[in-house]
N, C-alpha and C positions, 0 to 999 in steps of 0.2 A: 699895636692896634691903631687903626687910624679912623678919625670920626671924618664921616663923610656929609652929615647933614646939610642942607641947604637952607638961606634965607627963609624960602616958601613952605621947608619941610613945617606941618602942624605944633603947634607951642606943643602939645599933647608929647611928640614924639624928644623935640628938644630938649624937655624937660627929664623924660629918661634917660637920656646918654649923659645929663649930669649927674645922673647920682647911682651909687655904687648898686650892681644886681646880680641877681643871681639867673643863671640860662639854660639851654639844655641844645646839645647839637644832634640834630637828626638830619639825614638828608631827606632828599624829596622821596630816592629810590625805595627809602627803607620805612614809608608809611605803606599801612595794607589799603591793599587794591585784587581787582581781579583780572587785570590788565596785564599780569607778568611782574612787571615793577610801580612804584609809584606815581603818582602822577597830580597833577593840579586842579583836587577836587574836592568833595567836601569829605574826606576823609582829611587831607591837608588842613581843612578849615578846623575839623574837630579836634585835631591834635594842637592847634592854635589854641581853641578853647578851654580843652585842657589845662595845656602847661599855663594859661592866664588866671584860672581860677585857683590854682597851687600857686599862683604869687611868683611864679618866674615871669621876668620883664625882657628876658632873651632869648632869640633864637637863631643856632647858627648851624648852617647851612655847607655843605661842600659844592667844590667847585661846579658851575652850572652849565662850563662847556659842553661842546659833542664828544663822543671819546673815539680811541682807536682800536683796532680788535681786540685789544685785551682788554676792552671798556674801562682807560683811565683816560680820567679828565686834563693830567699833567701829559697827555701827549697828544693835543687838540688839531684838527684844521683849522681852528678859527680861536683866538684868547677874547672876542667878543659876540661869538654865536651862540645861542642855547640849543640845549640837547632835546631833540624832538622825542626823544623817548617819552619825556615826562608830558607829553601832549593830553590832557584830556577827552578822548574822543568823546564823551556824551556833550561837552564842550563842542566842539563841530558841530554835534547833533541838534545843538541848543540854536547853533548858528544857521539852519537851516543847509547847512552844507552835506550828510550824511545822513541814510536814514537809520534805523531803529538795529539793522541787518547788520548793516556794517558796522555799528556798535558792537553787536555780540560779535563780530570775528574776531575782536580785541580781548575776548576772554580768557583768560588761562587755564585748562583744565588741570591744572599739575598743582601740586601742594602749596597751599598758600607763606607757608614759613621761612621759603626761599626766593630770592630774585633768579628770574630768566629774563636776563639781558638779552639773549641772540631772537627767543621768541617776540618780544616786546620792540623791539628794533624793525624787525621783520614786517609786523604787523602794523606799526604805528605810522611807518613809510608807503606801506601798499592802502592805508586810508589815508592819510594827508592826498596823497596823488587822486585818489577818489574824490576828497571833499577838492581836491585845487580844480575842477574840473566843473565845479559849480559856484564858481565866485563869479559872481556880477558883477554891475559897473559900479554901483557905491562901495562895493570891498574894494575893489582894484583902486579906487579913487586912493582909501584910506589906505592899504599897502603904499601907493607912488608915492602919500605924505609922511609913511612911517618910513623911504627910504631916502628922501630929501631929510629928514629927521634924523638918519642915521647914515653919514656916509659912507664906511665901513663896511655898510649891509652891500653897495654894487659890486665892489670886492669880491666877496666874499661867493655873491650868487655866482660870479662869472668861474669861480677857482674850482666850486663843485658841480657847476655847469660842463667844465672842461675836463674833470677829473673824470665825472662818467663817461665822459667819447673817449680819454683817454684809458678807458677800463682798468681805473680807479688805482695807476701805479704812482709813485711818489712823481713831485711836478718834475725835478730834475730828469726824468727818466721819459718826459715828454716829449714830443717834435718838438725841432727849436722854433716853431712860428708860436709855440704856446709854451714850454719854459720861459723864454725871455717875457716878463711880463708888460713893458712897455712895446713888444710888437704885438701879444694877445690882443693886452686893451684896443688896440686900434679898430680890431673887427668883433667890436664888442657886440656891435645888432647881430651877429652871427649866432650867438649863444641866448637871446634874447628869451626865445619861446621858454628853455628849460631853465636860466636865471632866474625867470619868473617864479619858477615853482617855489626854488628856496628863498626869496623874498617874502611869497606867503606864507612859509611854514615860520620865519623869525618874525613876522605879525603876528599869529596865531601865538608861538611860546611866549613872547613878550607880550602880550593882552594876557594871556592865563594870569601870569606871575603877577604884574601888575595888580590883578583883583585880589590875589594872592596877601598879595605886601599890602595893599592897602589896609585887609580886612586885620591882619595882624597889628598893622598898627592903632588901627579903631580901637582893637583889643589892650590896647598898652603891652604892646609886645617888638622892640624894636630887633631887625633880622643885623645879625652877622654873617656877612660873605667869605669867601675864603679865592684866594687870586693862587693860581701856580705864577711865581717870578716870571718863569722863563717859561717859552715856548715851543714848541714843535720846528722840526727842522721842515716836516710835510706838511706847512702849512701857509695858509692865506697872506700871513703876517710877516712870513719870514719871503716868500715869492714876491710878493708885492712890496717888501721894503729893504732890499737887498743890502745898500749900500750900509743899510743901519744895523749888519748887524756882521761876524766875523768869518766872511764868506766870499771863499776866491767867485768873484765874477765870469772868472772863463769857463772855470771848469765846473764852476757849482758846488765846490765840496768847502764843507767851513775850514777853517782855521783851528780854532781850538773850539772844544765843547765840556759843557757844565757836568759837574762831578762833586765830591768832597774828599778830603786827604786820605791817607790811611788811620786808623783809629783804633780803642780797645775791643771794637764791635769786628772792625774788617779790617785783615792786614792788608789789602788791596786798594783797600777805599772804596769809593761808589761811582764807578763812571754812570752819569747817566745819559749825554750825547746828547742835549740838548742843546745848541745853536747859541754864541756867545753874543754879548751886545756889542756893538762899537759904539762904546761911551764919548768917545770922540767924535765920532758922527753925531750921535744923539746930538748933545751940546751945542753944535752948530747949528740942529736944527732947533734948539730952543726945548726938545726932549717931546717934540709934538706929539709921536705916539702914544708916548705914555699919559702926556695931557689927555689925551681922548679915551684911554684905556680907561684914566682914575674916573673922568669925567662920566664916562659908562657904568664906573660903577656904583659912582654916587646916584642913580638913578634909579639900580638894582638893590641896593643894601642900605642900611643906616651907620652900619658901620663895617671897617672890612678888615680882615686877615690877610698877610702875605706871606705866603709858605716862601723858607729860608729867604727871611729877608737879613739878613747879616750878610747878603752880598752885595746890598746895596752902597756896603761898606769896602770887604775885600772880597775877593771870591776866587775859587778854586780853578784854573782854567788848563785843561789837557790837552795838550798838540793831537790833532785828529789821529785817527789811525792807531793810537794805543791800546794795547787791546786791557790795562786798566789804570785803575786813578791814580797811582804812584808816580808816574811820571808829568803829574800837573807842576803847578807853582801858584802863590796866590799871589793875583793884581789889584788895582786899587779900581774900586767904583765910583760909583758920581758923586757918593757921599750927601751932603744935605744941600748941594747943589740943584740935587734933581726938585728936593722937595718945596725948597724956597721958589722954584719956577713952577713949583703943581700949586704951591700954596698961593702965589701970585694970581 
């Protein structure tokens, strides 16, 4: 586990992460709502209240990215975007952005005791695109300073910007004027109008959470995050930082991909084909990403979890094209080099 606190964070909250507690992990998904899934509101807040008056000082949280059509977080577009699902439309409505209508479209009529992801996704995109259509000039002010605030965020608009023209196939599978991402970036005012949308929808998820996390920590309740290591091979992260990770240049296909050996569980092992680091590259570059990933998420959590982090150490790596994990080998990671330059 890694404490993330900062200088500014309240003595209130410092003071909890030193002394031993007890917590309770829910996602956001799996508080009730009538929305399909959960979402950032005061149901969020009452289950705060809750677990604080039972004397739990923790709460921890899965990962917060966007997911992919199997709605998992561990195979993201983006390892520092949030998931619009969890959007609370009365939130919008609060903002003057939607009215009362487009609140009730976001209802779920279907039984409350299970999530519908495809319904809740559906819907929480065809309103964000309603409320972006009423953002004036003091929002737009404050989106261009949440994305000077966030570099990451132009990134990121331009990849889903381009993914919808390119109806929505992985990047490699793109025209090469939009694969290659240093010839994209260049006619970046091109994608300008629809970049904009997903800049206000990562305002909007990040002001939720924010009042979120605050209110929790008022409560003496510090939040635990949870990071997937690695990343999507169809994503932001891996297109826009090529060099830094285990992937032929020419042809766009990796090198080797993330897996675990074989075991008493699988005689196969676990290919999961998740896009390797070049820890070598990293290194050179001082490990800047992942500065700004941790740095991200000291903002989001008090404290944070890293699913298989024992690769930080050695880790399992499969020459592509294997159809499973037995034919990996395990390599050496950045070890506590990487952490001395997060920690620095």
């Amino acid at each position: 586990m890694v404490k993330l606190t900062r200088p500014k964070t309240k003595q209130k909250v410092k003071n909890m992460l030193k002394k031993r507690g007890a917590g309770v992990l829910l996602h956001i998904s799996s508080m009730p709502s009538p929305y399909g899934v959960g979402v950032l509101d005061e149901n969020t807040k009452h289950f705060i209240d809750r677990i604080a008056d039972m004397g739990f000082t923790y709460w921890q949280v899965l990962p917060f990215n966007p997911t992919d059509s199997a709605n998992s977080p561990y195979c993201s577009p983006s390892a520092f975007a949030g998931n619009y699902i969890y959007i609370n439309p009365q939130g919008l409505k609060d903002m003057g952005l939607i009215s009362d209508e487009e609140v009730s479209k976001n209802i779920y009529d279907g039984t409350p005791y299970t999530a519908s992801y495809e319904y809740a996704l559906e819907k929480r995109l065809a309103t964000l695109k309603k409320a972006f259509l009423n953002v004036g000039e003091e929002l737009a002010a404050d989106i261009k300073q949440f994305e000077i605030d966030n570099p990451w965020l132009t990134d990121y608009a331009v990849f889903m910007a381009v993914k919808e023209q390119e109806n929505f196939k992985p990047w490699w599978e793109w025209s090469s004027e939009h694969a290659h991402y240093f010839e994209c970036i260049k006619k970046i005012y091109d994608y300008e109008e629809s970049a904009a949308f997903w800049k206000f929808v990562q305002y909007i998820f990040y002001k939720q959470w924010a009042e979120i996390k605050k209110y929790a920590n008022k409560k003496g309740v510090a939040v635990i995050g949870d990071m997937p290591i690695y990343v999507a091979m169809d994503s932001v992260d891996v297109w826009s930082n090529l060099p830094m990770f285990l992937i032929d240049e020419k042809t766009l296909k990796a090198e080797k991909v993330a897996g675990v050996p074989p075991d008493y569980f699988s005689e196969d092992g676990q290919l999961w084909g998740n896009p390797l680091y070049d820890w070598e590259a990293m290194k050179k570059d001082n490990y800047s990403w992942w500065v700004k990933r941790m740095k991200k998420s000291a903002e989001l959590y008090d404290m944070l979890r890293i699913d298989h982090f024992r690769a930080f150490d050695t880790y399992w790596a499969i020459p592509f094209g294997h159809p499973t994990a037995e034919f990996g080998k395990w390599e050496q990671g950045p070890g506590m080099d990487l952490f001395n330059v997060i920690k620095s």
